[in-house]
C-alpha positions as semicolon CSV with decimal commas, in nm:
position;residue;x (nm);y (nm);z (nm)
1;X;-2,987;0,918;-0,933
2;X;-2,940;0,724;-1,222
3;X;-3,068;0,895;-1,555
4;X;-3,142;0,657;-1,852
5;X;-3,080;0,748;-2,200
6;X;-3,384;0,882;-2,351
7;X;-3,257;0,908;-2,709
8;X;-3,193;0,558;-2,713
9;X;-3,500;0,453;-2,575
10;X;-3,710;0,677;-2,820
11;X;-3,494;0,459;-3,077
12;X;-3,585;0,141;-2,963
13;X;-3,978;0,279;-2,946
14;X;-3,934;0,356;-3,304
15;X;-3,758;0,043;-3,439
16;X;-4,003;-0,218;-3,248
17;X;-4,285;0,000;-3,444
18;X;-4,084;-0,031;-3,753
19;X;-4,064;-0,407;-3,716
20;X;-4,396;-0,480;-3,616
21;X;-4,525;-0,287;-3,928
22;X;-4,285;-0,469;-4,175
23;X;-4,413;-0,804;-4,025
24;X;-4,746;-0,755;-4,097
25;X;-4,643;-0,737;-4,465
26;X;-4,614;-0,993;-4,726
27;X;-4,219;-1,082;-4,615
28;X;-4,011;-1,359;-4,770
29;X;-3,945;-1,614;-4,549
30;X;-3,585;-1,541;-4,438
31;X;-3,698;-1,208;-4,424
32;X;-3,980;-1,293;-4,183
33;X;-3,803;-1,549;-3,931
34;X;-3,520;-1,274;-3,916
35;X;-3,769;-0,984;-3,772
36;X;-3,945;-1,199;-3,624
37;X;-3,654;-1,286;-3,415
38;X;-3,570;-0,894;-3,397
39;X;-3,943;-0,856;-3,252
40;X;-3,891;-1,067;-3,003
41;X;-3,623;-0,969;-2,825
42;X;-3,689;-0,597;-2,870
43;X;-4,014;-0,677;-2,685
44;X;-3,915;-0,677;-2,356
45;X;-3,735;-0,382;-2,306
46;X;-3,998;-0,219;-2,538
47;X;-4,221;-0,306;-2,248
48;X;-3,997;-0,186;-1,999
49;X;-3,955;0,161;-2,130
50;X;-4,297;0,209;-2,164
51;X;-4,357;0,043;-1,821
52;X;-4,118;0,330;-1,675
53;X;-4,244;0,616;-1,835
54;X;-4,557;0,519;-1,731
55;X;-4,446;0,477;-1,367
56;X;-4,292;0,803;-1,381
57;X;-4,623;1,019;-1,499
58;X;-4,764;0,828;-1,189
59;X;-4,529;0,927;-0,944
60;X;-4,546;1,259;-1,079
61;X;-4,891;1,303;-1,081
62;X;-4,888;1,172;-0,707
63;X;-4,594;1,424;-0,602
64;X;-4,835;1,697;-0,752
65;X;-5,119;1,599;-0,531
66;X;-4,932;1,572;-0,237
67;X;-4,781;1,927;-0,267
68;X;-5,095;2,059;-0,304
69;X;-5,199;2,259;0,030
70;X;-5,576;2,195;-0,074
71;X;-5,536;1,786;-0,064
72;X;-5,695;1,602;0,251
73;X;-5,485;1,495;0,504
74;X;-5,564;1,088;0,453
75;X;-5,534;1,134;0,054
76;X;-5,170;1,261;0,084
77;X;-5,048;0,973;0,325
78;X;-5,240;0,696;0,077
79;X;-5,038;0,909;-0,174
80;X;-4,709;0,906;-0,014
81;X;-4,748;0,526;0,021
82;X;-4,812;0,423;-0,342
83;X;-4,542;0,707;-0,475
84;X;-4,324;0,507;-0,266
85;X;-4,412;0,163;-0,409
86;X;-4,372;0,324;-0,746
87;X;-4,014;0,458;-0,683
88;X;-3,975;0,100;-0,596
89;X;-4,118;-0,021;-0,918
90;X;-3,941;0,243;-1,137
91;X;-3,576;0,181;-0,962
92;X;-3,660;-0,170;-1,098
93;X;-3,708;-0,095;-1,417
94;X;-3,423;0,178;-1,425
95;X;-3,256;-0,180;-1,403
96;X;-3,362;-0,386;-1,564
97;X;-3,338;-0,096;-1,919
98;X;-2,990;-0,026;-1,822
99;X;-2,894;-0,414;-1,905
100;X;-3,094;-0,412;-2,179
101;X;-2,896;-0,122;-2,308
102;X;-2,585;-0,279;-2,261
103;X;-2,382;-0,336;-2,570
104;X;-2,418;-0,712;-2,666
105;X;-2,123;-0,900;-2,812
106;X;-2,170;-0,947;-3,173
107;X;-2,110;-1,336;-3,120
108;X;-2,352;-1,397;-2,842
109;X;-2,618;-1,541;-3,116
110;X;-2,384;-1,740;-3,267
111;X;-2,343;-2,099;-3,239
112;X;-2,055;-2,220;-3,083
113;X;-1,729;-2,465;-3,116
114;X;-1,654;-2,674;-2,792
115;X;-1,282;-2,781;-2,786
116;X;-1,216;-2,977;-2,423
117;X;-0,831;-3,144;-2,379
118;X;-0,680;-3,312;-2,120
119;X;-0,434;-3,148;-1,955
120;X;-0,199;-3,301;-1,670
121;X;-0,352;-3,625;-1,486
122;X;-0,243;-3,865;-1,763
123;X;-0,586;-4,128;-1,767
124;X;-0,755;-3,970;-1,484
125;X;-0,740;-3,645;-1,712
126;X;-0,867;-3,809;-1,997
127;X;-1,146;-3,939;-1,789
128;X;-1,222;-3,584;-1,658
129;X;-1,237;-3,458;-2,037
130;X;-1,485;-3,688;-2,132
131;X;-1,728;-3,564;-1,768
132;X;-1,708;-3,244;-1,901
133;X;-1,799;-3,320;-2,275
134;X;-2,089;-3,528;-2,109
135;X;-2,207;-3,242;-1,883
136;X;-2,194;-2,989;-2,134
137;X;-2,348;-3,229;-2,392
138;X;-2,658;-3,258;-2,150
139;X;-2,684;-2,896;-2,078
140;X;-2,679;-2,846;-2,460
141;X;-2,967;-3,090;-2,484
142;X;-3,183;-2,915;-2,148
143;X;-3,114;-2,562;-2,362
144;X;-3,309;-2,746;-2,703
145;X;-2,988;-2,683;-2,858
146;X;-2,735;-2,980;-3,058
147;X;-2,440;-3,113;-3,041
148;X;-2,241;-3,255;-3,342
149;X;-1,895;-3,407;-3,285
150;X;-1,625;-3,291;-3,527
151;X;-1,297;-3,445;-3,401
152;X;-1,211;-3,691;-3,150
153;X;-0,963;-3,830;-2,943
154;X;-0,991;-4,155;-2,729
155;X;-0,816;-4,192;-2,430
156;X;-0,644;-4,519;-2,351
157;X;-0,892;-4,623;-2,070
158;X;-1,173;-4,425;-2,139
159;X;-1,205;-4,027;-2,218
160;X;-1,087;-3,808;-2,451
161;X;-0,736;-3,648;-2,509
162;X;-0,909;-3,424;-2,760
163;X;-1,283;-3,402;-2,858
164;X;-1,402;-3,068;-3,032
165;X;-1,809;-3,041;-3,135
166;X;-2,046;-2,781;-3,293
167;X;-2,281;-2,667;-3,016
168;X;-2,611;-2,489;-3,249
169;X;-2,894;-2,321;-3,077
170;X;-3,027;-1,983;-2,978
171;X;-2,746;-1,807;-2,795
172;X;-2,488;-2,052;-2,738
173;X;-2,240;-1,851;-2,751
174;X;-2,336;-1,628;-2,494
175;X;-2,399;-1,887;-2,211
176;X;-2,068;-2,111;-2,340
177;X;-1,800;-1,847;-2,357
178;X;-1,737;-1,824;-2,000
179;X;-1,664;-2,145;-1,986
180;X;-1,318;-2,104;-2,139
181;X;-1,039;-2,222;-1,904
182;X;-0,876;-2,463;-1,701
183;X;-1,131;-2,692;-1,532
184;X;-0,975;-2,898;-1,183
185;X;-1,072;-3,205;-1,072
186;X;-1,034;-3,355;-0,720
187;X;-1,107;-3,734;-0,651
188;X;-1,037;-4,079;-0,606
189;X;-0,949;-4,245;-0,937
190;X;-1,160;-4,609;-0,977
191;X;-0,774;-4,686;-1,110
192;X;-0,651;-4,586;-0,734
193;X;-0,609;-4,847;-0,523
194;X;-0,528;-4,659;-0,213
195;X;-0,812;-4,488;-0,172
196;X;-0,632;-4,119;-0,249
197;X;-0,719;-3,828;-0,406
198;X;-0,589;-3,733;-0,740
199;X;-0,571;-3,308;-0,877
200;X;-0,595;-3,350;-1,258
201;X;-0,713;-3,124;-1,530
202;X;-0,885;-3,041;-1,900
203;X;-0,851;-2,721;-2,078
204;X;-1,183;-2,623;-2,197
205;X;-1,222;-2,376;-2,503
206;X;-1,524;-2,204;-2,630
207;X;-1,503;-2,008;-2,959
208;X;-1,766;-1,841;-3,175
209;X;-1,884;-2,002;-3,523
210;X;-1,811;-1,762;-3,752
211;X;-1,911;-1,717;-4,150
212;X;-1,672;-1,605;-4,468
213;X;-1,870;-1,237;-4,443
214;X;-1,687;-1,260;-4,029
215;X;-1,351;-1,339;-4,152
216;X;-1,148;-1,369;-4,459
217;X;-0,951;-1,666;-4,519
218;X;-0,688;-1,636;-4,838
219;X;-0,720;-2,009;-5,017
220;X;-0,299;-1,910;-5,108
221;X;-0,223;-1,918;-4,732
222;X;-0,363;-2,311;-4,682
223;X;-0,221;-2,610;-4,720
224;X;-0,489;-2,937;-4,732
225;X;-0,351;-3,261;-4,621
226;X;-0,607;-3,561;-4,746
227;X;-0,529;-3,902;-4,563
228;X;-0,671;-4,203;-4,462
229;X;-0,903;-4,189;-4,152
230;X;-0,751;-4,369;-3,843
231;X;-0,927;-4,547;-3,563
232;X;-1,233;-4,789;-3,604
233;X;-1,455;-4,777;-3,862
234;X;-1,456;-5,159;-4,050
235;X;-1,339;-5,142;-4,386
236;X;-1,382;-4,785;-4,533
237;X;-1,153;-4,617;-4,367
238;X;-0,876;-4,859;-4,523
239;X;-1,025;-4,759;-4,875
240;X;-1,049;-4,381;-4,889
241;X;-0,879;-4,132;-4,798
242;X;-1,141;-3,899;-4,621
243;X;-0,973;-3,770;-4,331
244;X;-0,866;-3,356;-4,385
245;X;-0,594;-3,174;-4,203
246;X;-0,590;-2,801;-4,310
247;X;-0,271;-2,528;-4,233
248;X;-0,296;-2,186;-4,238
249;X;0,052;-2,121;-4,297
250;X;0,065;-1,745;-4,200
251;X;-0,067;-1,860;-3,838
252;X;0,030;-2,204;-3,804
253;X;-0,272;-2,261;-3,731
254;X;-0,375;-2,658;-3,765
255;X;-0,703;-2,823;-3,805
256;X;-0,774;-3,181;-3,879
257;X;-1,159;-3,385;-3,898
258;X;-1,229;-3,742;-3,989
259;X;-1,562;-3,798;-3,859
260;X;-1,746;-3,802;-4,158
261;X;-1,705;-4,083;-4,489
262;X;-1,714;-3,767;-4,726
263;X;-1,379;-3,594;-4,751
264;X;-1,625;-3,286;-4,907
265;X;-1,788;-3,264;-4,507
266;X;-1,476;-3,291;-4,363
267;X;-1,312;-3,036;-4,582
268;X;-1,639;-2,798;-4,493
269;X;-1,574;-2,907;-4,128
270;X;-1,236;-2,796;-4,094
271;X;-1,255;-2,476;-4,232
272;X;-1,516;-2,378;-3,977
273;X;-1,291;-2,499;-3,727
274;X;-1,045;-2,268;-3,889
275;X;-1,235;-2,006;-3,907
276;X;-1,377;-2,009;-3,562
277;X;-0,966;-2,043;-3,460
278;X;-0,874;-1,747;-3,659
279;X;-1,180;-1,530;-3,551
280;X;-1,083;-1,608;-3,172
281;X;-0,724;-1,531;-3,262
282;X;-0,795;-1,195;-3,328
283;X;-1,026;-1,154;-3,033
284;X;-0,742;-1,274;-2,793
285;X;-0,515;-1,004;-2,907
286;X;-0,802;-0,735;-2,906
287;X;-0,888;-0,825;-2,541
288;X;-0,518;-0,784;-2,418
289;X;-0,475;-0,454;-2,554
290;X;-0,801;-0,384;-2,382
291;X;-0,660;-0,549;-2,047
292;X;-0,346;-0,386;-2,093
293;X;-0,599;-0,057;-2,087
294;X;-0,772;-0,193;-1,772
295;X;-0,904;-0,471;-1,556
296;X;-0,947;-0,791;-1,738
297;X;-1,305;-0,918;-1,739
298;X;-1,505;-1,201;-1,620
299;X;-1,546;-1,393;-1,945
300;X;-1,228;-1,262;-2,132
301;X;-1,158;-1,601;-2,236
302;X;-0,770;-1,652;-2,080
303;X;-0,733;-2,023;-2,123
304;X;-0,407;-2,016;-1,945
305;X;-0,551;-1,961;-1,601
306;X;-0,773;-2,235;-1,359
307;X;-1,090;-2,098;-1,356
308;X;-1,293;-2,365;-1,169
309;X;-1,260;-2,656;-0,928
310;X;-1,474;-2,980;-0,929
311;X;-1,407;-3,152;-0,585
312;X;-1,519;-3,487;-0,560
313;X;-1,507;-3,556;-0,234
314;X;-1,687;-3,271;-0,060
315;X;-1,937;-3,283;-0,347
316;X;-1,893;-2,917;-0,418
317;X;-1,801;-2,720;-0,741
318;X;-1,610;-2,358;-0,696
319;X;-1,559;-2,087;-0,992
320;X;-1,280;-1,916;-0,893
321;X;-1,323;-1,591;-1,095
322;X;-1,641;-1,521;-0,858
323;X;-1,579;-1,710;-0,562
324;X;-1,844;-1,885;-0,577
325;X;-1,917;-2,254;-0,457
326;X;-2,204;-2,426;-0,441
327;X;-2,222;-2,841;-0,270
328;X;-2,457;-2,942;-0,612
329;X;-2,167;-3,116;-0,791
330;X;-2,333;-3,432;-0,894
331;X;-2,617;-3,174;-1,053
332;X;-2,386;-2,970;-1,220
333;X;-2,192;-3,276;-1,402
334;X;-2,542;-3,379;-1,480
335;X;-2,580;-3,001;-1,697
336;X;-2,888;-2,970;-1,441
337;X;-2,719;-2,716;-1,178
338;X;-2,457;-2,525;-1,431
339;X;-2,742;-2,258;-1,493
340;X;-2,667;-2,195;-1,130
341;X;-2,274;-2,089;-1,257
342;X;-2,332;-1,980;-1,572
343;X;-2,595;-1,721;-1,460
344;X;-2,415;-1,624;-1,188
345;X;-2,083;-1,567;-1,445
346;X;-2,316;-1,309;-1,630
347;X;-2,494;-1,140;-1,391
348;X;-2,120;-1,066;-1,265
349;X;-2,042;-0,929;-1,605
350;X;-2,309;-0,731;-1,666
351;X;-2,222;-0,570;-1,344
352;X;-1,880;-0,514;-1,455
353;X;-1,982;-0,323;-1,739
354;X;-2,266;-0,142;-1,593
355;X;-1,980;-0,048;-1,353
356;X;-1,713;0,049;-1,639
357;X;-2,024;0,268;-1,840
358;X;-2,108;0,465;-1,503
359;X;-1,668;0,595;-1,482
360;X;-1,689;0,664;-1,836
């Protein structure tokens, strides 16, 4: 029988009262949209817990009158049947508080940067780069969230050799970072003439945003590179030099934008790019000391391995780290199905650590 942590639900009791007192005072704004947020998610598992200890007077009330030698006959069997529904009920919510209770990545509220490359395939790669910028760009847009592009890469008939954006929004992180990896594709080229079917692939990265207060970057260890933007863009990108590639010498670490005309945003640009890099850095080596300690996870973020096949063909998209497939492809490169992946990638996770917390 699974016992939940009282103590810690007592302290999330307390701290939803807390909130919901401050709120009702005269707040500043930031003040207010930031427990407001707090409130918000804190209510559901508020509910929960109070939902289950609820439940559980119930059932104990009911096991009371069914021990009793003085209850009729007809009253203990109605009694036995709803103490049953309510072990039902409370098993649910013994749930459903257990993943609430589960310690949340610090990043999963932040927003997020998207880098997607092409990886072998040559044009057909390129091409595949761009579907998954487009599908992600439309599941951004289904979510209410945006999409900003920071730099790009064309490829030579369509695509993107390189193409990394700023995904904002509620959560991205925590949907996005499973999606780090090595995407295939399987299918006919329009370039093939012989009607067969190509394997090509993109590397897809997903790293958090991250502020000054997350990570410290030394101005000493940079070197900034201004230069004149390249690609189209009429006139003004002959004039100024706008374009900014950063270093970070102690990593070698390399970031360059040229999207914007002002070399001020593309300075401010880059260094979130760098700082997201650096941040994720440090994560990487964190994780393998942890999977050097046990299993890696679903979600570790090993860009090195193919995590998901897109088959063409057979119409049918498999993950690989769950084997799962479903035949909704031309959904899922729409950003309409992907929930169906994504959800299925975190429900498996959540598993995995409600798993690891129950051997500790």
């Amino acid at each position: 029988m699974i016992v939940l942590p009282q103590q810690k639900m007592d302290a999330l009791l307390a701290r939803h009262a807390m909130v919901e007192s401050e709120l009702a005072t005269g707040l500043a704004p930031d003040a207010y949209v930031r427990l407001s947020r707090e409130f918000a998610e804190l209510s559901p598992v508020v509910e929960a817990i109070r939902a289950y200890r609820s439940t559980d007077k119930e059932i104990a009330e009911l096991a009371a009158l069914i021990d009793d030698s003085g209850t009729d006959s007809e009253v203990r069997k109605l009694a036995d049947v709803e103490r049953h529904e309510l072990l039902q009920r409370k098993e649910a919510l013994t749930q459903q508080i257990r993943l609430a209770l589960l310690p949340k990545d610090a990043m999963d509220d932040h927003n997020a940067i998207l880098e997607i490359r092409a990886g072998t395939g040559g044009d057909e790669a390129s091409l595949f780069a761009g579907d998954l910028f487009r599908m992600y760009e439309r599941y951004a847009a289904k979510q209410g969230w945006k999409t900003e592009i920071l730099s790009i890469s064309e490829g030579t008939k369509g695509g993107f050799k390189e193409i990394v954006a700023e995904v904002r929004g509620r959560g991205v992180f925590a949907k996005l970072k499973f999606e780090s990896g090595v995407h295939r594709v399987q299918r006919v080229p329009d370039t093939e003439a012989s009607g067969r079917i190509h394997t090509s692939a993109a590397t897809v990265a997903v790293l958090p945003e991250v502020e000054d207060v997350d990570i410290h970057i030394n101005e000493a260890d940079l070197k900034i590179d201004t230069m004149r933007a390249g690609g189209a863009g009429g006139q003004h990108v002959n004039k100024t030099e706008s374009a900014i590639r950063i270093t970070h010498v102690p990593s070698g670490i390399v970031v360059a934008v040229q999207e914007e005309r002002s070399q001020h945003k593309n300075r401010a640009k880059a260094m979130t790019m760098l700082r997201a890099k650096l941040y994720d850095q440090e994560r990487s080596k964190r994780d393998a000391e942890r999977a050097a300690e046990r299993r890696g996870q679903v979600g570790s973020g090993d860009r090195s391995e193919r995590i998901r096949t897109y088959n063409f063909p057979q119409g049918r998209v498999t993950d690989h780290r769950i084997n799962l497939t479903i035949y909704k492809l031309p959904q899922v490169m729409e950003g309409e199905a992907l929930d169906d992946i994504i959800d299925a990638l975190v429900t498996e996770h959540q598993a995995e650590l409600l798993a690891a917390e129950s051997t500790e």
